[in-house]
C-alpha positions as CSV (number, residue, x, y, z in Angstrom):
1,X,28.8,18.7,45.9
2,X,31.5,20.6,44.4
3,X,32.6,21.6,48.7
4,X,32.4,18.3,49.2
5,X,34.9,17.5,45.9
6,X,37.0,20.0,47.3
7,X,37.6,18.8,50.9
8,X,38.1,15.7,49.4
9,X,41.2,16.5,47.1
10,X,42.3,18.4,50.4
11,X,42.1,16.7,53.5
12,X,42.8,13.1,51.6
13,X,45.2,14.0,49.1
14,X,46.7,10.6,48.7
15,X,47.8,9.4,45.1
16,X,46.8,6.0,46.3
17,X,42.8,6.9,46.4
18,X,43.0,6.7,42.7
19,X,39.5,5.7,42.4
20,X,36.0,6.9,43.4
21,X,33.7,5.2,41.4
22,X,31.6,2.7,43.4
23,X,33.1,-0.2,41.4
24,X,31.8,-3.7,38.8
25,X,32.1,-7.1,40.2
26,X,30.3,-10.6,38.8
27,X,30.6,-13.8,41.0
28,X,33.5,-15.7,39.9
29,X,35.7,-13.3,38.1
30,X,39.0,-13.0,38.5
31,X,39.7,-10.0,36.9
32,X,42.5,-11.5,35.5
33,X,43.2,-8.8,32.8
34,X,44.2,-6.5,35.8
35,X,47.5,-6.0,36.5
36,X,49.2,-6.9,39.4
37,X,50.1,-3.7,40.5
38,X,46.8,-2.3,40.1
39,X,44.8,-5.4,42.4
40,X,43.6,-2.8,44.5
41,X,41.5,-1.3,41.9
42,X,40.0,-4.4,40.1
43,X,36.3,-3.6,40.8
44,X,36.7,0.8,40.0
45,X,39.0,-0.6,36.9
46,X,36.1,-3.4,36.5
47,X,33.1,-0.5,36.1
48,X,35.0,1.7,33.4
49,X,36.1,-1.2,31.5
50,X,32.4,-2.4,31.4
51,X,31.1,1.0,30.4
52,X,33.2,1.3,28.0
53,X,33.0,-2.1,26.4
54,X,32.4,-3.1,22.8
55,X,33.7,1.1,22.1
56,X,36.5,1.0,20.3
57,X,38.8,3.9,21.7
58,X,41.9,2.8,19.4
59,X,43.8,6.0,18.6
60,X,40.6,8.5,19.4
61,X,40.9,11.6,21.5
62,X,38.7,10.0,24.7
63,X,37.7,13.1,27.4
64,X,36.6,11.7,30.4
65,X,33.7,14.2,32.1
66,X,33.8,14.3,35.5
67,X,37.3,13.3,35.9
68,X,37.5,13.7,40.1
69,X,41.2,12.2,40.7
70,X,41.7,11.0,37.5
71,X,41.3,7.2,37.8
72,X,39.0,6.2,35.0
73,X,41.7,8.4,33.0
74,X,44.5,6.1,34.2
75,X,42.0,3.0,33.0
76,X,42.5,4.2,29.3
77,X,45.9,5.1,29.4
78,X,47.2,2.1,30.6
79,X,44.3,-0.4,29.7
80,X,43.6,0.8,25.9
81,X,45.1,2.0,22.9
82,X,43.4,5.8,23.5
83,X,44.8,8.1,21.1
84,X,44.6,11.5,23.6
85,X,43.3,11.4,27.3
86,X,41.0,14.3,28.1
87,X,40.0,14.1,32.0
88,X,37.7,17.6,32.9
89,X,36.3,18.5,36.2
90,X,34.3,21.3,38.0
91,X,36.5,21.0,40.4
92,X,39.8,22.9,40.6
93,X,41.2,20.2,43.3
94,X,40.9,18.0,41.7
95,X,42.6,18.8,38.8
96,X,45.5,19.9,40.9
97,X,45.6,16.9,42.5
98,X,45.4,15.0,39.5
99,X,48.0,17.1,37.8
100,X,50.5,16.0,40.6
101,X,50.2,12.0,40.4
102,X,52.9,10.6,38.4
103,X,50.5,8.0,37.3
104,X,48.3,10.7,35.0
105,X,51.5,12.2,33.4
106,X,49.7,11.1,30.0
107,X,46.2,12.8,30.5
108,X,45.7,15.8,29.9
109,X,43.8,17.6,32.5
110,X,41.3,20.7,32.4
111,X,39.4,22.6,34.3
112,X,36.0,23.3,33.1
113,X,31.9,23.1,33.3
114,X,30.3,19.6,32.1
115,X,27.3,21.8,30.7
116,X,29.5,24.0,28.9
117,X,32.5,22.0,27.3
118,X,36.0,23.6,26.6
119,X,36.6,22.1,23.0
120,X,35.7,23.1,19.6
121,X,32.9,21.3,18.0
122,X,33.7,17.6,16.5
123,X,36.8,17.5,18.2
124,X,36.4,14.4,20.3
125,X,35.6,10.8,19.5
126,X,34.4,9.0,22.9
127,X,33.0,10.6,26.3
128,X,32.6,8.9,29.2
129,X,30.8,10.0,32.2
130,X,30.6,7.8,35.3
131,X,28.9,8.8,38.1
132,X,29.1,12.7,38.0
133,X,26.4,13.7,35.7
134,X,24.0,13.6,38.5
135,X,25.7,16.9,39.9
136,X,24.8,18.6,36.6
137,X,21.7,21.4,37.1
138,X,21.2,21.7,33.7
139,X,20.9,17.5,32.4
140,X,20.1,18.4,29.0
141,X,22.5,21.0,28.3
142,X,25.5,18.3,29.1
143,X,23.6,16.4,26.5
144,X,23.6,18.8,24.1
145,X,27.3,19.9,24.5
146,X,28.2,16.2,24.5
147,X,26.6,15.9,21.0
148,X,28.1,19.5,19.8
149,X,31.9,18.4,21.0
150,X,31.3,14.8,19.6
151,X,32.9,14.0,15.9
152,X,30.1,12.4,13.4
153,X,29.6,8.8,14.8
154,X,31.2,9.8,18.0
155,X,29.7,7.9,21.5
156,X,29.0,9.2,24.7
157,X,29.6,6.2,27.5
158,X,27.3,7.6,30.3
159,X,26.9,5.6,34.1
160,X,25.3,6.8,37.4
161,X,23.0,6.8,39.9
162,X,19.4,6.5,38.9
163,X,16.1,7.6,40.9
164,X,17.9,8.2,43.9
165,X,15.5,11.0,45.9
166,X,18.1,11.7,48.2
167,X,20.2,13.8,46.0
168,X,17.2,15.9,45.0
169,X,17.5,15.5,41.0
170,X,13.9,15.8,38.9
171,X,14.7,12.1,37.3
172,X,11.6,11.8,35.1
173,X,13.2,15.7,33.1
174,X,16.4,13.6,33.0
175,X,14.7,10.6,30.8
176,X,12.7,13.2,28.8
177,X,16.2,14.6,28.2
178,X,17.6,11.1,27.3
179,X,14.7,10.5,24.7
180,X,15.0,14.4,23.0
181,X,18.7,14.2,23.0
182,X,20.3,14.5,19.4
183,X,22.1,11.8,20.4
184,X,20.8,8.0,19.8
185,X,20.6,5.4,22.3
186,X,22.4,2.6,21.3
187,X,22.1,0.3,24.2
188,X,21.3,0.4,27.7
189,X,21.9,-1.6,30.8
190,X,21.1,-2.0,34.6
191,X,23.7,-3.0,36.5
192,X,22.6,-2.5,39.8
193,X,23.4,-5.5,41.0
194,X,26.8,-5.9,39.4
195,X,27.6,-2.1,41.4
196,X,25.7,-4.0,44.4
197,X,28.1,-6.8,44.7
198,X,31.6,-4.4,44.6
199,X,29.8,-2.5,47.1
200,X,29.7,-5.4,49.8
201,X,33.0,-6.7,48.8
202,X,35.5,-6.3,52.0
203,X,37.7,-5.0,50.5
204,X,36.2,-2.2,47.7
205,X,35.8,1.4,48.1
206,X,34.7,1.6,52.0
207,X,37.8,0.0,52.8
208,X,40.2,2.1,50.4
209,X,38.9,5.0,52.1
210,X,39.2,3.9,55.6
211,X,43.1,2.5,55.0
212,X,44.0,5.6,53.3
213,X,42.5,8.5,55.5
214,X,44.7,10.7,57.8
215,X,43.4,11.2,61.4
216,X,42.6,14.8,60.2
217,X,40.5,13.1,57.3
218,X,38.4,11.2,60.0
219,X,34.7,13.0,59.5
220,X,35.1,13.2,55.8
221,X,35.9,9.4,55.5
222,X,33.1,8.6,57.7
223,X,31.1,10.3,55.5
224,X,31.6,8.9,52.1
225,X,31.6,5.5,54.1
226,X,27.7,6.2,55.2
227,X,26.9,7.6,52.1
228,X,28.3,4.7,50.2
229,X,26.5,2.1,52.5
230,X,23.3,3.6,52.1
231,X,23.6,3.5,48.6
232,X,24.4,-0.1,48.8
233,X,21.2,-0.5,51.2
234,X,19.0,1.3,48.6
235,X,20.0,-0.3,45.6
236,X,19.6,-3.8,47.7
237,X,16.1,-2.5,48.5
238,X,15.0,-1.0,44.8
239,X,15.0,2.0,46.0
240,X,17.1,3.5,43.1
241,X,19.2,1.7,40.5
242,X,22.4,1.5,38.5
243,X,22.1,2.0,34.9
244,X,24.7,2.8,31.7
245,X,24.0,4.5,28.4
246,X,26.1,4.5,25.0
247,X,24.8,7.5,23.0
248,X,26.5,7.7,19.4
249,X,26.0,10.9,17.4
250,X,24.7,10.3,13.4
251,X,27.2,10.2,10.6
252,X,25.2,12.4,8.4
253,X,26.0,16.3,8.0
């Protein structure tokens, strides 16, 4: 995965693919609240706004997990009153990458290992992970350095793919990890078919990727296209779901 990440920042370095998150999308919205600059976005700006809803980010240092190329990051700078952006990733590209897109100039953006987090303990309010943690070898350990980083009554905001067999991931550890965590779960949703519906929209991610690829970028789109529309077969099918966490860390010392 983290070759894949890295071909990625460097064969289709366009500031314009903002966005990799398989996007949110309900019959008859109009996404309204988006703005008109950012229309290309609505269903990837649609997912982290649902993840994240009911949290209240107001003035809290926020450290996105997983950053890629820094799109949920540009969500909470320009869609909430965040105190501090935090974006990590694995993946020296794409912090690079990030780094360069005027768009991000108020994140700021590390390097570093999900399972082994650069901050001192209690030093961040809200982490959100969307669709990366299920790249993490060691599940429980992200848990764990979630709840060490976390201040007292902090919340982890946690989306991804769920018993997919494809990517090889030992699912029924993960939910043992869920329940053992430190953490608390505080509410928990499948939204499959929400992540369904942005996935057969014309013009979601498939289409993003297709418009902005160079000819050089041709294999790698194709790609990300077929694995993208097999994940949109499977979750049509049941195969594997679509779910969201919020884990808050207790108040008590």
């Amino acid at each position: 995965m983290k070759t894949l990440y890295q071909s990625l920042a460097e064969e289709l370095p366009d500031p314009g693919l903002l966005f990799l998150n398989y996007g949110f999308a309900v019959a008859g919205d109009t996404e309204s609240w988006v703005l008109a600059s950012d229309t290309c976005y609505r269903y990837h700006l649609g997912l982290v706004r649902h993840v994240l809803q009911d949290v209240d980010v107001r003035n809290k240092t926020v450290l996105e997990v997983g950053c890629g190329r820094g799109g949920n990051c540009y969500y909470l700078t320009h869609y909430t009153q965040a105190g501090q952006v935090v974006g990590l990733d694995y993946c020296l590209q794409n912090i690079e990458l990030a780094r360069r897109n005027p768009k991000l100039r108020k994140v700021k953006l590390v390097a570093g290992d999900a399972q082994g987090l650069p901050f001192a303990d209690e030093s961040i309010g809200i982490i959100l992970s969307l669709e990366s943690a299920h790249c993490y070898p060691d599940f429980a350990g992200f848990l764990a350095e979630s709840a060490r980083v976390l201040s007292r009554g902090g919340t982890l905001c946690f989306a991804d793919m769920w018993d997919l067999d494809v990517i090889g991931v030992d699912w029924p550890s993960r939910k043992n990890a869920l329940a053992n965590s430190s953490l608390k779960i505080v509410f928990w949703e499948d939204i499959s078919e929400q992540v369904f519906q942005a996935l057969s929209r014309s013009d979601g991610i498939c289409n993003a990727l297709c418009c902005l690829a160079p000819p050089e970028g041709s294999d790698l789109v194709e790609r990300l296209v077929r694995g993208a529309q097999a994940l949109r077969a499977d979750l049509a099918s049941g195969c594997c779901s679509y779910h969201l966490w919020k884990m808050r860390k207790d108040t008590s010392p």
